[in-house]
PyMOL Python script that loads the backbone (N, CA, C, O; Angstrom):
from pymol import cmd

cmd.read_pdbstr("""\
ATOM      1  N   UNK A   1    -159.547-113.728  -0.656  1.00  0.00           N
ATOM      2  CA  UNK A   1    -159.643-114.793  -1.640  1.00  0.00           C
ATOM      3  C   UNK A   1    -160.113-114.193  -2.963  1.00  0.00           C
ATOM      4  O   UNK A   1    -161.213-113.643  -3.015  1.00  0.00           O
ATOM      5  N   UNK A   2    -159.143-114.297  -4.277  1.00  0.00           N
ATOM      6  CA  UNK A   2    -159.842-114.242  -5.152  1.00  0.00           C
ATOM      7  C   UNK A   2    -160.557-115.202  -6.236  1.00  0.00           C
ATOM      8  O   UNK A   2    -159.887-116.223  -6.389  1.00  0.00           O
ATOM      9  N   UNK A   3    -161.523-115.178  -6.900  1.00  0.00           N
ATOM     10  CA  UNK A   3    -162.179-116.214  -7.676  1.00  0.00           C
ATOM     11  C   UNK A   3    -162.373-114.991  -9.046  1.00  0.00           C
ATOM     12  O   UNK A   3    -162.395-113.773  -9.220  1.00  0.00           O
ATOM     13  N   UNK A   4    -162.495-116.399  -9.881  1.00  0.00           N
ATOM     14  CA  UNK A   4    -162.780-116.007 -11.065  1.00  0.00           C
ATOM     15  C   UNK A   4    -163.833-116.700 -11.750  1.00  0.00           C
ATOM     16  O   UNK A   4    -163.942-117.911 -11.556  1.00  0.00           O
ATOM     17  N   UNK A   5    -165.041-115.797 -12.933  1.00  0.00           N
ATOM     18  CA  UNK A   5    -166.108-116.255 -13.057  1.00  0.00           C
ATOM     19  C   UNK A   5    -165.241-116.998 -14.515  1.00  0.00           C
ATOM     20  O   UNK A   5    -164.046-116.854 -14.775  1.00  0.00           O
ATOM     21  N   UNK A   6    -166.421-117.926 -15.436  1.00  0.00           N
ATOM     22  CA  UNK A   6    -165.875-118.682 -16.510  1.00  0.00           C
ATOM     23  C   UNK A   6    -166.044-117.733 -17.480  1.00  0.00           C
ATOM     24  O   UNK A   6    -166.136-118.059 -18.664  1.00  0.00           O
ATOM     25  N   UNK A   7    -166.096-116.549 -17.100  1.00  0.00           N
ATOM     26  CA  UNK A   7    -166.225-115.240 -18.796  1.00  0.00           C
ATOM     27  C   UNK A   7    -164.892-115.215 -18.212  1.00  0.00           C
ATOM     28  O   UNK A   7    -164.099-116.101 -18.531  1.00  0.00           O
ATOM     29  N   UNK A   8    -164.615-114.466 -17.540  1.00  0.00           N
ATOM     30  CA  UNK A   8    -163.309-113.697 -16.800  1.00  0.00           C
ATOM     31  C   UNK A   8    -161.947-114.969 -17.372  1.00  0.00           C
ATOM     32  O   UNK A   8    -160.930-114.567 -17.938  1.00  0.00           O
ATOM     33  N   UNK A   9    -162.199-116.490 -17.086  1.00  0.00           N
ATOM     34  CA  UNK A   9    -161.012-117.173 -17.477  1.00  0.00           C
ATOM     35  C   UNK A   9    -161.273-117.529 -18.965  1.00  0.00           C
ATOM     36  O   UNK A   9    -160.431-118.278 -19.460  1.00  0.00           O
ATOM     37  N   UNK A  10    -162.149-117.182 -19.655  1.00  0.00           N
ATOM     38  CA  UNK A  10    -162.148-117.467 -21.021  1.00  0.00           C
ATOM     39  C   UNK A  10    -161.691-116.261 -21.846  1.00  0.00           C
ATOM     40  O   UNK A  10    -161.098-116.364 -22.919  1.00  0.00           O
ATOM     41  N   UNK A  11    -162.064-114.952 -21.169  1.00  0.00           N
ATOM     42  CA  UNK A  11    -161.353-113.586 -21.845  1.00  0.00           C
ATOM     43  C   UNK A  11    -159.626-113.847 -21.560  1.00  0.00           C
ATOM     44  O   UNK A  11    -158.804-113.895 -22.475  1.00  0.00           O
ATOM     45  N   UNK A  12    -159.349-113.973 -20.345  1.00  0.00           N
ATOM     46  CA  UNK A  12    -157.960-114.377 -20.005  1.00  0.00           C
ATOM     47  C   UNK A  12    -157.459-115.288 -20.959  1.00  0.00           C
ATOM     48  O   UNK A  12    -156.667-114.829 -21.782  1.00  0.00           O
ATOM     49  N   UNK A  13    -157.736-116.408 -21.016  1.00  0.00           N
ATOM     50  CA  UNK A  13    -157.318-117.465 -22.224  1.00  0.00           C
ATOM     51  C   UNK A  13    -156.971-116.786 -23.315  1.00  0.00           C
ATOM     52  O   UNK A  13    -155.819-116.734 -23.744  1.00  0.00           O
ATOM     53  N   UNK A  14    -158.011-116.196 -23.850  1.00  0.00           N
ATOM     54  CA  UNK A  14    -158.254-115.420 -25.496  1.00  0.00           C
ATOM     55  C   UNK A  14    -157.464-114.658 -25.324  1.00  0.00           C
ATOM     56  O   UNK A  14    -156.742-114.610 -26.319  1.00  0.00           O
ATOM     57  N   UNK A  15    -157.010-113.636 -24.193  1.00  0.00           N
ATOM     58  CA  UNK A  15    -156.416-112.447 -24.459  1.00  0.00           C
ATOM     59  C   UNK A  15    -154.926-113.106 -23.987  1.00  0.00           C
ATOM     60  O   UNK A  15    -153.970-112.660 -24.621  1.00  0.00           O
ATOM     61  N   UNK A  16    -154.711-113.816 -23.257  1.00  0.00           N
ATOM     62  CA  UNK A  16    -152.938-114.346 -23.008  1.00  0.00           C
ATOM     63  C   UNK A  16    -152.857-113.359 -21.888  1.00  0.00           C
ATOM     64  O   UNK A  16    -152.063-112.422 -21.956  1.00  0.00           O
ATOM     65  N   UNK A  17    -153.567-113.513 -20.962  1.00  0.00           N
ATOM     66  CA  UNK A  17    -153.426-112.602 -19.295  1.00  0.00           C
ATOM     67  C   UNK A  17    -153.438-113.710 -18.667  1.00  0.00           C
ATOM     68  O   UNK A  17    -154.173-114.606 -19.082  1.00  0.00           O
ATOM     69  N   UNK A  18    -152.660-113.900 -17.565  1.00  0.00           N
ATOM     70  CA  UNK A  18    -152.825-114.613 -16.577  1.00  0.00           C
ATOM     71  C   UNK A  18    -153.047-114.179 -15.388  1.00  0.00           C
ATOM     72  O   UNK A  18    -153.135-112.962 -15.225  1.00  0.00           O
ATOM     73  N   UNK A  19    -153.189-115.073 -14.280  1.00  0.00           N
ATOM     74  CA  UNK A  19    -153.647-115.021 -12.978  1.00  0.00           C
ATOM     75  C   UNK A  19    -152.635-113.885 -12.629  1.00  0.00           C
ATOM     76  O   UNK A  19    -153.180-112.801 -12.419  1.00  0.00           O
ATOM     77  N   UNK A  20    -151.594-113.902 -12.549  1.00  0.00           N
ATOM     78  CA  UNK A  20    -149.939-113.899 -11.498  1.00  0.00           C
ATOM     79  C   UNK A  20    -150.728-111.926 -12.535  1.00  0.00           C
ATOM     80  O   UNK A  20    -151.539-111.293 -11.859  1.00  0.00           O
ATOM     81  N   UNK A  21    -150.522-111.601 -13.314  1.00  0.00           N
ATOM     82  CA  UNK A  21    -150.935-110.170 -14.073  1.00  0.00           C
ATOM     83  C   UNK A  21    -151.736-109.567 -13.477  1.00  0.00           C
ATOM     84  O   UNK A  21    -151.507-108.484 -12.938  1.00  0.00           O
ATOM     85  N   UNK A  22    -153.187-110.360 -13.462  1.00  0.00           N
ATOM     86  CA  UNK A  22    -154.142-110.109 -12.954  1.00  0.00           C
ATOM     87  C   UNK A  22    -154.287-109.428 -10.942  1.00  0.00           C
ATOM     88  O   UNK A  22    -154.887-108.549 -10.323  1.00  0.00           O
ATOM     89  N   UNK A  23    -153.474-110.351 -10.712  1.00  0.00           N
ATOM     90  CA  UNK A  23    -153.226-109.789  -9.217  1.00  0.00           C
ATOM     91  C   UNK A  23    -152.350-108.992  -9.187  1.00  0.00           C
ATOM     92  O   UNK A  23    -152.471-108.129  -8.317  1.00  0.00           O
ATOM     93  N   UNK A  24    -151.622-108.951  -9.719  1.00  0.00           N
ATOM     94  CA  UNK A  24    -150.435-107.823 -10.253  1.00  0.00           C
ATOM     95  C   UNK A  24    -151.345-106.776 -10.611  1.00  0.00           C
ATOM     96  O   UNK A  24    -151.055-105.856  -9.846  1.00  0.00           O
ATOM     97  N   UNK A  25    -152.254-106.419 -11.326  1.00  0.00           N
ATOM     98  CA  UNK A  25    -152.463-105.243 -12.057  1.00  0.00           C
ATOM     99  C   UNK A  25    -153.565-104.452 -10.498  1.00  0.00           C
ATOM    100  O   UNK A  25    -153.796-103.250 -10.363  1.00  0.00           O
ATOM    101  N   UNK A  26    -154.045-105.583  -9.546  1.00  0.00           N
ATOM    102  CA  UNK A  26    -155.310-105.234  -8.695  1.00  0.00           C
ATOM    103  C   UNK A  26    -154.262-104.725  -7.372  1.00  0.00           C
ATOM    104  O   UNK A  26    -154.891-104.226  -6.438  1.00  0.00           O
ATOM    105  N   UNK A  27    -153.131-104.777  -7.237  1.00  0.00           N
ATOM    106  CA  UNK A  27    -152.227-104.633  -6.548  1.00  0.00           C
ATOM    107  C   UNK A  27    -151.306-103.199  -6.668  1.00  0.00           C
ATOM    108  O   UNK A  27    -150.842-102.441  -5.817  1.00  0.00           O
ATOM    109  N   UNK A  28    -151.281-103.216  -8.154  1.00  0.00           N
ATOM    110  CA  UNK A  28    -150.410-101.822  -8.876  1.00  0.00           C
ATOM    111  C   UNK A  28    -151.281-100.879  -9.829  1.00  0.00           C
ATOM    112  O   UNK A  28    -150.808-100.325 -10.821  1.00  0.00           O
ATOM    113  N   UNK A  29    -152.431-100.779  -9.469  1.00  0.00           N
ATOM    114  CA  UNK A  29    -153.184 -99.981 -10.390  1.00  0.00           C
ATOM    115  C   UNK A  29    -152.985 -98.825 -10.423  1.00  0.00           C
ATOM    116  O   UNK A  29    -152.320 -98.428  -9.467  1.00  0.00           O
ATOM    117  N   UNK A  30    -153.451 -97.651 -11.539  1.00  0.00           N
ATOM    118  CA  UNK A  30    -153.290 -96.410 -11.657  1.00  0.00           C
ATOM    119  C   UNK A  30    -154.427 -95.933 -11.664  1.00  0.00           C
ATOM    120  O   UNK A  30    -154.462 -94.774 -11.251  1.00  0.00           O
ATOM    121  N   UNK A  31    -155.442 -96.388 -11.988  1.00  0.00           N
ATOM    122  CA  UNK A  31    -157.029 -95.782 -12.118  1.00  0.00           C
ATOM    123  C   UNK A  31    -158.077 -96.860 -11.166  1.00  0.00           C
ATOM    124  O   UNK A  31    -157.910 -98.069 -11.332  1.00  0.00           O
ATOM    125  N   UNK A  32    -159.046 -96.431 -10.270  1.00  0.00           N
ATOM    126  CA  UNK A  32    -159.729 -97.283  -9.751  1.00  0.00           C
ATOM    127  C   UNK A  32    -161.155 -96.009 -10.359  1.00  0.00           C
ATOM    128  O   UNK A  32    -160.996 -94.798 -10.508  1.00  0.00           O
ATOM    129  N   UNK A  33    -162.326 -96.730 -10.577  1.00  0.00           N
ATOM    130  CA  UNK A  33    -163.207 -96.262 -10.847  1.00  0.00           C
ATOM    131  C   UNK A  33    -164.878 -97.221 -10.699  1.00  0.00           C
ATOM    132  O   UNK A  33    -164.783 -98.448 -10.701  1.00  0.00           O
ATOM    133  N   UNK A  34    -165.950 -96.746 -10.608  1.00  0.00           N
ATOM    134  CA  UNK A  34    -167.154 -98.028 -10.658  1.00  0.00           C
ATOM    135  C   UNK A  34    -168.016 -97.528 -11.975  1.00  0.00           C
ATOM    136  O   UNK A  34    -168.374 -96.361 -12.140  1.00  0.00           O
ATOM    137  N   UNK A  35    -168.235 -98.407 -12.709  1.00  0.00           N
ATOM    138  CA  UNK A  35    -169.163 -98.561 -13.665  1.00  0.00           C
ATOM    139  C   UNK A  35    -170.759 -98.230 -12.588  1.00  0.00           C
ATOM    140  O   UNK A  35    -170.978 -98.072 -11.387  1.00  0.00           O
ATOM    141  N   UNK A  36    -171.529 -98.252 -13.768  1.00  0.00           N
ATOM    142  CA  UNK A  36    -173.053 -97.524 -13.415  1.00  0.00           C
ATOM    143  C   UNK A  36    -173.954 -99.314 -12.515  1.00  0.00           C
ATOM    144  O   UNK A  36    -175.127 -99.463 -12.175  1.00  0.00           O
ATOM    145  N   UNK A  37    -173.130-100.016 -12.446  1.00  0.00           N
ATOM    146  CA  UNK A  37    -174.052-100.985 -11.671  1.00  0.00           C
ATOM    147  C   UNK A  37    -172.814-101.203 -10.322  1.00  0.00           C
ATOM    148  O   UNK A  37    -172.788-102.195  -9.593  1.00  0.00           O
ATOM    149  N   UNK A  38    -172.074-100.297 -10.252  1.00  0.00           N
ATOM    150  CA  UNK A  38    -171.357-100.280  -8.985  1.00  0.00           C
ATOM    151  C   UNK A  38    -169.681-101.743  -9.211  1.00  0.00           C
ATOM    152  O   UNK A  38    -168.724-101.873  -8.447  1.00  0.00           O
ATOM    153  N   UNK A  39    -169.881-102.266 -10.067  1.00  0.00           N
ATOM    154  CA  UNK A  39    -168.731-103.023 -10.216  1.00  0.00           C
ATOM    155  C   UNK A  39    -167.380-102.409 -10.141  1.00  0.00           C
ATOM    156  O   UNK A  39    -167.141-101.682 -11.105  1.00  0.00           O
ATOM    157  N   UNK A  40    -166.278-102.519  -9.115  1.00  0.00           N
ATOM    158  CA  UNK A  40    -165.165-101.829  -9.504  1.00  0.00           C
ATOM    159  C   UNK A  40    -163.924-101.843 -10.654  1.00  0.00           C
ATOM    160  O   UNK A  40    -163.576-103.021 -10.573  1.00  0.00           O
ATOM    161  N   UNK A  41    -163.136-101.287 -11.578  1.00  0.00           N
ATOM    162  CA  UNK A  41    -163.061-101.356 -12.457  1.00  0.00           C
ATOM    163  C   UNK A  41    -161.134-100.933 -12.392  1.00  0.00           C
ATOM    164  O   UNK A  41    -160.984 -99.717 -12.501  1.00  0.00           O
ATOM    165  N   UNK A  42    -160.132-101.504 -12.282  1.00  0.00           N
ATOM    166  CA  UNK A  42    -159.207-101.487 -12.157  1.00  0.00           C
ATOM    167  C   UNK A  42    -158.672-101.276 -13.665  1.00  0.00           C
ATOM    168  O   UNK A  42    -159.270-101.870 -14.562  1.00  0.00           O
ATOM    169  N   UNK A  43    -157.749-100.587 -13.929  1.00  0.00           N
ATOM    170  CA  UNK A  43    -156.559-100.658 -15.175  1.00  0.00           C
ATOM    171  C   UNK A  43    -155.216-100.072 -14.291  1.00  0.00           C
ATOM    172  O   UNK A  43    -155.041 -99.204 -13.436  1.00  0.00           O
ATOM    173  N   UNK A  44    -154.385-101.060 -15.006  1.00  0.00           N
ATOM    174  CA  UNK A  44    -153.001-100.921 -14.477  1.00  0.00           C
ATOM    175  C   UNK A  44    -152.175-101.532 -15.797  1.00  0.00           C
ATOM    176  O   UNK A  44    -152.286-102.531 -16.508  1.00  0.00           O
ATOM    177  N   UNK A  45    -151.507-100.665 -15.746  1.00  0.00           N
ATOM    178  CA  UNK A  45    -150.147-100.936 -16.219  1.00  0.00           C
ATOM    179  C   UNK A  45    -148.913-102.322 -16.667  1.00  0.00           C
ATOM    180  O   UNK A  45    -147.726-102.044 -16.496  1.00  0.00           O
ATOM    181  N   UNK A  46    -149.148-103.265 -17.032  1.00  0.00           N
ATOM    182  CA  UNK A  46    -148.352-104.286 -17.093  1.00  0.00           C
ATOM    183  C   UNK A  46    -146.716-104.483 -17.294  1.00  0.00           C
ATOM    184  O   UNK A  46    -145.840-105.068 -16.658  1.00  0.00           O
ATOM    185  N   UNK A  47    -146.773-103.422 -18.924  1.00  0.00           N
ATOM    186  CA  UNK A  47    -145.377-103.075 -19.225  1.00  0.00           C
ATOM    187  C   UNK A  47    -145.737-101.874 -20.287  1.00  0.00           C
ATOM    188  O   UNK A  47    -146.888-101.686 -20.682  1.00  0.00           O
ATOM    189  N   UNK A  48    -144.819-101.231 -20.624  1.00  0.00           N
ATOM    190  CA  UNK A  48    -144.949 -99.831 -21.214  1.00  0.00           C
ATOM    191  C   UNK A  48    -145.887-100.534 -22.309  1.00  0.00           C
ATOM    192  O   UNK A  48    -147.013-100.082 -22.517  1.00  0.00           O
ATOM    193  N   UNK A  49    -145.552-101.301 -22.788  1.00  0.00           N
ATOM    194  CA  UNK A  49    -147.003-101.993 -24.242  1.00  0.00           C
ATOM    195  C   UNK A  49    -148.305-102.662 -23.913  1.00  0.00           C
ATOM    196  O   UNK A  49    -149.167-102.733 -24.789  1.00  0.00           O
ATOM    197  N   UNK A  50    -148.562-103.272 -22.442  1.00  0.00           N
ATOM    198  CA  UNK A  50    -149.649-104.078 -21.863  1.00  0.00           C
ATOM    199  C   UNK A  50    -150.206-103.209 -21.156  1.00  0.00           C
ATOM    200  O   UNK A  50    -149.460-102.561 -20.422  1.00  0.00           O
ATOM    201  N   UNK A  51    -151.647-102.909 -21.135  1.00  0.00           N
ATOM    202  CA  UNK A  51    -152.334-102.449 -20.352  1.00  0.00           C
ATOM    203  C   UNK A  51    -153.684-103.027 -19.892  1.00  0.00           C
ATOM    204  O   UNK A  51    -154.567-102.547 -20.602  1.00  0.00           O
ATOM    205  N   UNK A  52    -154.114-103.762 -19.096  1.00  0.00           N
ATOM    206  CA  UNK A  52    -155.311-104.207 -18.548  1.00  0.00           C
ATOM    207  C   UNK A  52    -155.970-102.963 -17.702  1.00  0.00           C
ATOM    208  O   UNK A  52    -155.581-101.889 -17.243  1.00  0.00           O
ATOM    209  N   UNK A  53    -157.530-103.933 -17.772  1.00  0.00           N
ATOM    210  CA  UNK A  53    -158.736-103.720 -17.210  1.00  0.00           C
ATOM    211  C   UNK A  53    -159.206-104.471 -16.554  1.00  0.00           C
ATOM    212  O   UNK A  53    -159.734-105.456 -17.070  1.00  0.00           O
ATOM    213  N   UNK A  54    -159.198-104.335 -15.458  1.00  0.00           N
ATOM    214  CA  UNK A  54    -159.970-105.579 -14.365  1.00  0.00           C
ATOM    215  C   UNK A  54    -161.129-105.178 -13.777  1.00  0.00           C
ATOM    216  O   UNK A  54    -161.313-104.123 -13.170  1.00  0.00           O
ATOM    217  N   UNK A  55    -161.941-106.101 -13.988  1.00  0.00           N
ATOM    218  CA  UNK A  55    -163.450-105.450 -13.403  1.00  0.00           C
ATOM    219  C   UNK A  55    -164.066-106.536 -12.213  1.00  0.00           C
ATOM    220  O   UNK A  55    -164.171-107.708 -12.575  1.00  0.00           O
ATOM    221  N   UNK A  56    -164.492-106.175 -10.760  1.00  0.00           N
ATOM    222  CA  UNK A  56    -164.220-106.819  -9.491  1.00  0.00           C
ATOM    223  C   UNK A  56    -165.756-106.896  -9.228  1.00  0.00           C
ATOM    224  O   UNK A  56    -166.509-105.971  -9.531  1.00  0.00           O
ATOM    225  N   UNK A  57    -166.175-108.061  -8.643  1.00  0.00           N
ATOM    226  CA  UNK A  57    -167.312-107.504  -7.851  1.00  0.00           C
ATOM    227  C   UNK A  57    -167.006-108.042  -6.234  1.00  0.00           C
ATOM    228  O   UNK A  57    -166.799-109.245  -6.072  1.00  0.00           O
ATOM    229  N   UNK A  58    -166.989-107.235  -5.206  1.00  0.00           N
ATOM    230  CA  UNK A  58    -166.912-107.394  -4.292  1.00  0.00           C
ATOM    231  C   UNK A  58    -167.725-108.092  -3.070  1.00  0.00           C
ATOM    232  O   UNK A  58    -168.819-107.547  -2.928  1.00  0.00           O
ATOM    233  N   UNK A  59    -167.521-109.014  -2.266  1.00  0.00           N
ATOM    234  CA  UNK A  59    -168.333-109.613  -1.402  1.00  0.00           C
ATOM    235  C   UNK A  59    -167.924-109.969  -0.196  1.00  0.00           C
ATOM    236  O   UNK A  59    -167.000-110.782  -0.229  1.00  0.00           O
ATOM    237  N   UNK A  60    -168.393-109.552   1.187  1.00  0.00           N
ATOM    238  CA  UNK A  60    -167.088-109.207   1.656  1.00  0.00           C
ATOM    239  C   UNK A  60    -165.679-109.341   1.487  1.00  0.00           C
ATOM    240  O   UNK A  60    -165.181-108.519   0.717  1.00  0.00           O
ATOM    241  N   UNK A  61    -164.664-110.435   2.181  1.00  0.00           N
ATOM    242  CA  UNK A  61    -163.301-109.893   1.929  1.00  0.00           C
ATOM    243  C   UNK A  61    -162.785-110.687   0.451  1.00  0.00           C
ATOM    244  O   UNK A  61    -161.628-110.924   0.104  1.00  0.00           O
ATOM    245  N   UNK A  62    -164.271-111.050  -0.382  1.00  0.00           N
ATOM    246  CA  UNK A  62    -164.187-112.105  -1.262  1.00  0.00           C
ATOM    247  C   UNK A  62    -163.759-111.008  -2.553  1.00  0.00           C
ATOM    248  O   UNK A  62    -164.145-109.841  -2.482  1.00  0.00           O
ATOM    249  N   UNK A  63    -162.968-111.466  -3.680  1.00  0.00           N
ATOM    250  CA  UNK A  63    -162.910-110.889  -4.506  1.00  0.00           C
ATOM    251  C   UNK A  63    -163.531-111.606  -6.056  1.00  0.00           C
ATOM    252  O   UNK A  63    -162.630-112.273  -6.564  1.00  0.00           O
ATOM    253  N   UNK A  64    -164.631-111.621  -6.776  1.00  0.00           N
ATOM    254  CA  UNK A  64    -164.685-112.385  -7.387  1.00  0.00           C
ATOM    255  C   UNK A  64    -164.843-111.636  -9.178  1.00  0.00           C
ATOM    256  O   UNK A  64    -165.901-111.285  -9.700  1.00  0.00           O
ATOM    257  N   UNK A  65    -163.443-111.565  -9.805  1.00  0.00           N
ATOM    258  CA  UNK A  65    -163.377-111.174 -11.076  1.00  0.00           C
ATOM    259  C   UNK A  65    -164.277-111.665 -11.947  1.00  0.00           C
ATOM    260  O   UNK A  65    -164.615-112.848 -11.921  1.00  0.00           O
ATOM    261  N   UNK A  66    -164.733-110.822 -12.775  1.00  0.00           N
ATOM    262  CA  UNK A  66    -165.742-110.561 -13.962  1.00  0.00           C
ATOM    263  C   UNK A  66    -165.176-110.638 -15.185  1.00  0.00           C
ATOM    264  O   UNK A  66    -165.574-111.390 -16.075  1.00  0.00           O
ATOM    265  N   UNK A  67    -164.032-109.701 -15.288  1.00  0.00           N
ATOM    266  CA  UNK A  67    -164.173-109.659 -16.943  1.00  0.00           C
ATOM    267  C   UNK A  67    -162.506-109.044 -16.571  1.00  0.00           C
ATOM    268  O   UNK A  67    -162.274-108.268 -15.644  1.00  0.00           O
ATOM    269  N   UNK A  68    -161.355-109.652 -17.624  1.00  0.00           N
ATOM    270  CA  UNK A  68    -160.095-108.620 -18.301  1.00  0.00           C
ATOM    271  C   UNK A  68    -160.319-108.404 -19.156  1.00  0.00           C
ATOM    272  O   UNK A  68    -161.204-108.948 -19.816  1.00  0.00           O
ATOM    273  N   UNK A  69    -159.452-107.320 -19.579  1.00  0.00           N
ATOM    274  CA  UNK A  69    -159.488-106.851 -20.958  1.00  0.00           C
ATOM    275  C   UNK A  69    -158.215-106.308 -20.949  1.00  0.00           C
ATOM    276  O   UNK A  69    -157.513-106.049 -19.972  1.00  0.00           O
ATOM    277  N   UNK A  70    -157.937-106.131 -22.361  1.00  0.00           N
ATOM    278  CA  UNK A  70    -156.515-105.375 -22.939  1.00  0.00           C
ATOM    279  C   UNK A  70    -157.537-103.729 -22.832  1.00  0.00           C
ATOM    280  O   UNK A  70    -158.767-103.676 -22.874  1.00  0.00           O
ATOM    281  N   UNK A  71    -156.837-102.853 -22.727  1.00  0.00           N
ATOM    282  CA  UNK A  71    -157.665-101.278 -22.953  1.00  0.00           C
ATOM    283  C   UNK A  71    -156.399-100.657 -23.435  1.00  0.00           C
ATOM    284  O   UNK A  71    -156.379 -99.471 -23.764  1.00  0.00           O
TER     285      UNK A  71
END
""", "prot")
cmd.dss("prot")
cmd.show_as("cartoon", "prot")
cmd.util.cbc("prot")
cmd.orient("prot")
């Protein structure tokens, strides 16, 4: 299951990412990495001009997004 916090759908709004991307990008990523408080930190590829950042915090099989970004 994934959830999303109200930063995560208000950056989405602002930035014009949607859901259907978002699982798309956590699905097709090229870089997985954790920031210094352990959050995992996805960027993938959208189209040769779109590139996201997805940042996850994990709970068991729960997925609950933090923050997109364009990078």
């Amino acid at each position: 299951m994934i959830y999303y916090t109200e930063h995560a759908k208000n950056r989405m709004l602002q930035r014009g990412i949607t859901k259907e991307e978002v699982e798309y990008g956590l699905q097709n990523y090229h870089t997985h990495y954790h920031d210094e408080t352990g959050n995992h930190i996805y960027r993938a590829d959208l189209t040769i001009e779109r590139h996201i950042k997805i940042v996850v915090v994990y709970n068991k099989d729960e997925k609950t997004i933090i923050t997109v970004a364009d990078y």
